[in-house]
N, C-alpha and C positions, 0 to 999 in steps of 0.2 A: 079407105080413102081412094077415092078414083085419081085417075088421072091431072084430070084440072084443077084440083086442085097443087099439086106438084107442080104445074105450071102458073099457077098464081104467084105457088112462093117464087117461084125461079123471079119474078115481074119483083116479088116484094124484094127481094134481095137488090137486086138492079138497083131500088129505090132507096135500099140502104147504103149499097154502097153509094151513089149518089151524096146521101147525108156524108155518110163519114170524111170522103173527097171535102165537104165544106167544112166540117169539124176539124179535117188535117189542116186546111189553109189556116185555120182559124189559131188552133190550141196548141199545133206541134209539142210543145211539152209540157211537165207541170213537175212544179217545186213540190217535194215530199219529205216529212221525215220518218227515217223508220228506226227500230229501234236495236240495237248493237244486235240481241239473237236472230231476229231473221233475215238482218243485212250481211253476218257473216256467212250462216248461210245460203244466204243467197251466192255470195262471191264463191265460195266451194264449190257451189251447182255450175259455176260456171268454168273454175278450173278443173271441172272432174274430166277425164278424160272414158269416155264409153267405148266398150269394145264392140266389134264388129257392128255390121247394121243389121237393124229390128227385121225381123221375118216376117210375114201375116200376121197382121193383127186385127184383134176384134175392137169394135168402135171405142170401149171403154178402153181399153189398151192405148190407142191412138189419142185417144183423150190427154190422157194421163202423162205419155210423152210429150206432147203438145203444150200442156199447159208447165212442164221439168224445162222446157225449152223456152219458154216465156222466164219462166227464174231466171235461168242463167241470164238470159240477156238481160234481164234486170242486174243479178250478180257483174257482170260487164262495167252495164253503166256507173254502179257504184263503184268499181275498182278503177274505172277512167276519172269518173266527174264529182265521186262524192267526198264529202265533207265532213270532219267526223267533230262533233259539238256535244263534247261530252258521251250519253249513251246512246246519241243518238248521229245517225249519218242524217248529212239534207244529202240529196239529190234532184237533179232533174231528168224526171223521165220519160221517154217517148210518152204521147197521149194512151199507144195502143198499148205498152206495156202495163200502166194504168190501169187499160180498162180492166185486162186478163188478170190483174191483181183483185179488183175488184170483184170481176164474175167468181173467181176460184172462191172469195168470202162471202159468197151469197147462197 
């Protein structure tokens, strides 16, 4: 891949972010329900406590912390806002923690 193309994406990102800016005004959050096992753990992920901080990492390393760091903060919102209806929690949750739920089950 040459160059300009890296600079296209750089221009497509712009444009993304752009969208998402209209999608944040818009969606801020969205009612969910999930179901008692991966809301507890999600809450775990959030009380876990990690020791030191990560060293060099390779892109799938970073990945994989990134999307443990999306949990938790889902874990978070459930432990502040959610609601537990039987075996299930409702929550509401950020649009973008959402989305990182969704991308991780795709």
């Amino acid at each position: 891949m040459g160059d300009e193309q890296y600079v296209r994406y750089r221009d497509d990102m712009k444009v993304l972010a752009a969208i998402g800016a209209c999608v944040d005004r818009q969606a801020g959050r969205v009612v969910v329900r999930v179901p008692r096992e991966p809301a507890e753990a999600a809450v775990a992920a959030w009380e876990r406590t990690e020791e030191g901080a990560p060293g060099a990492e390779t892109p799938e390393q970073y990945a994989l912390q990134d999307g443990a760091a999306e949990l938790a903060l889902i874990g978070l919102a459930i432990s502040e806002r959610g609601r537990w209806e039987g075996e299930e929690v409702v929550v509401d949750l950020d649009v973008a923690s959402a989305g990182a739920a969704l991308r991780a089950a795709r």
